[in-house]
N, C-alpha and C positions, 0 to 999 in steps of 0.2 A: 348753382351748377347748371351748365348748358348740356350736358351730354350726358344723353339717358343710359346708365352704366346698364339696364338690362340688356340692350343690343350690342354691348360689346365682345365679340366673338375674336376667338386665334385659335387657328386649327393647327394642330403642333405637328411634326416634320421630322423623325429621330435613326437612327440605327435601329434595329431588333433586339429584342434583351430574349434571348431564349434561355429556359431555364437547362437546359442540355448542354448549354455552351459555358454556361458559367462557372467563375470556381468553388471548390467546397467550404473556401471561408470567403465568408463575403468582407473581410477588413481589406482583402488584396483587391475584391472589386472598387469598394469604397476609396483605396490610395488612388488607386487608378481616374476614380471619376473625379475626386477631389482635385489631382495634376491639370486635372481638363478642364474643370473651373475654374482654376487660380489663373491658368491662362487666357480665359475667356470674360472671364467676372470680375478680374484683377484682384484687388483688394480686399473688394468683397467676397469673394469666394472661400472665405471662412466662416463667415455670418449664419449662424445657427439662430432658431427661436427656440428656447428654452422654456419648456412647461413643468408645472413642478402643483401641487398642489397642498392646500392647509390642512390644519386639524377638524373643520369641518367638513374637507373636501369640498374647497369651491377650487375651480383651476385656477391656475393665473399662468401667461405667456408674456415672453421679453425676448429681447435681440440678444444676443452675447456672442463672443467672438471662440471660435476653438483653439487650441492654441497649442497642443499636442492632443496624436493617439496613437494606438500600440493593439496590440493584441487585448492586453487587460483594460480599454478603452479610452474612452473620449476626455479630453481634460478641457473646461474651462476656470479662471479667476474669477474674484468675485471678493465682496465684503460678506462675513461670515456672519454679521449681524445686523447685514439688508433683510429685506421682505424672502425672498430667495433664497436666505441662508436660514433664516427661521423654520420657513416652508421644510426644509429639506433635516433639520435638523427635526422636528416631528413625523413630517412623512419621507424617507429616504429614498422614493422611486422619482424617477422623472423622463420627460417624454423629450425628442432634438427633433427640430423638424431641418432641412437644409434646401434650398430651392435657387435652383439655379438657370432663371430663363433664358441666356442666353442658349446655354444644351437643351430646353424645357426637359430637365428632369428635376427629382425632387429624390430625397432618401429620410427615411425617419426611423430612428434608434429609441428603444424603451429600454428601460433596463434598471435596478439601481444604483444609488450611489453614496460614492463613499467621499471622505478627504483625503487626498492627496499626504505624503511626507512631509514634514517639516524640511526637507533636504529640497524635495522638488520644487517645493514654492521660492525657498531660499532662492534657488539657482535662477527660479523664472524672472523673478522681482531683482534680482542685480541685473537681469540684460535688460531692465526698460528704462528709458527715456527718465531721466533726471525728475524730468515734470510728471510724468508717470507716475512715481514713487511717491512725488511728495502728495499727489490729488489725492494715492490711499490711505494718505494722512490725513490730506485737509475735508475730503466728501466722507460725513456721515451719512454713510447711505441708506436714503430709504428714509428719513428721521425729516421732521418736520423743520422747515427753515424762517427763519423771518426776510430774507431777500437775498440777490446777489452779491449785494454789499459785505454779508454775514460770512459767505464763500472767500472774493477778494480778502479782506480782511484777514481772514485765517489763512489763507495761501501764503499772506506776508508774514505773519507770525512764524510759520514753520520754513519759511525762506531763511528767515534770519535764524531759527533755532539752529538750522541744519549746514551754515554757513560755513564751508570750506572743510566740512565733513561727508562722509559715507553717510547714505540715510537707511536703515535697518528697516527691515519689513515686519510692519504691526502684526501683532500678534491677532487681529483682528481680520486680516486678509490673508489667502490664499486661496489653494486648487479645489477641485470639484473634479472627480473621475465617474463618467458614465459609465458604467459596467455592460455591457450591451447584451440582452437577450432575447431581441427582434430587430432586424436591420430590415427594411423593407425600400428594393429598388423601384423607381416610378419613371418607366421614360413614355414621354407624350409621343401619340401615334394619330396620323389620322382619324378623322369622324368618331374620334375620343374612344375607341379600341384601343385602349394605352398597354403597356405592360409593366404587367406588374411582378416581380420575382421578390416572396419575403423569406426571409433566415428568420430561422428560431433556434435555441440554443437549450438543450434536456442534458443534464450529467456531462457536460462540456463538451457535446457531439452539436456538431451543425446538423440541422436538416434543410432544402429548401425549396418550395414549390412554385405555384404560377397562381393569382388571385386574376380572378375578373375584374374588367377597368372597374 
């Protein structure tokens, strides 16, 4: 590497987040800012990193995508018997980070979590992509592999099992609902006087103050 990433500096540029101004749930600020990502970040403005942590407590972090939230919170998929779904089936809290440099803002949700419905996954898993459905068949995720040949191979097995039928969602995959009990806004400021406005949630009451960058 040619470029000494210590000297790499961006001084960030934002609107004001005053905690006076904002509203008393922060899921309305969070739609809000999410609308202004998807239109700035395209695609990516879903892209959560998700931290979740083991039985010994060591963390572990990964990318996943959001894909509904609501009041009673944040939903991503996932195989329920990856690294991730182990994690979460021993310790059930987990941390979202979302970062969006185009606005340089950022937002991070703790909180814990639960599974989704059998009904909600149903629904999620018929609106994906063909190919979608069948990769939550073919990817044992997380599981040791002997190459990509081992993947193609098995994609063609369940091509042809699945051949001019409906393909039914493994009993193996579905949702993950972050239950939110810290939402914390980050918009970049100037000579990195950022601000900061975090929610916390006691007896299902918002509260929310102002942290120092």
């Amino acid at each position: 590497m040619t470029r000494d990433i210590a000297d790499i500096r961006r001084d960030y540029e934002g609107g004001r987040l005053e905690e006076d101004q904002v509203p008393d749930q922060p899921l309305s600020l969070f739609d809000e800012w999410l609308a202004l990502a998807l239109e700035s970040e395209g695609d990516d403005g879903n892209v959560m990193t998700l931290a979740t942590a083991d039985s010994q407590g060591m963390p572990h972090a990964r990318v996943v995508l959001l894909k509904d939230f609501s009041e009673q919170g944040l939903v991503f998929y996932t195989n329920y018997q990856s690294h991730k779904g182990s994690e979460l089936a021993n310790v059930p809290h987990a941390a979202l980070v979302f970062w969006w440099p185009s606005l340089g803002r950022q937002v991070r949700v703790e909180g814990p979590v639960e599974q989704v419905s059998d009904a909600e996954s149903d629904a999620y898993f018929a609106s994906r992509p063909r190919a979608s459905q069948l990769g939550a068949w073919v990817a044992t995720q997380s599981v040791v592999i002997p190459g990509r040949n081992w993947l193609e191979e098995r994609e063609q097995r369940f091509q042809r099992a699945y051949e001019g039928q409906e393909i039914e969602r493994p009993g193996h995959w579905g949702g993950y609902r972050v239950v939110p009990e810290m939402i914390e806004f980050w918009q970049g400021q100037p000579s990195r006087l950022h601000d900061r406005i975090r929610y916390e949630r006691r007896a299902n009451t918002w509260s929310h103050f102002r942290l120092a960058p």
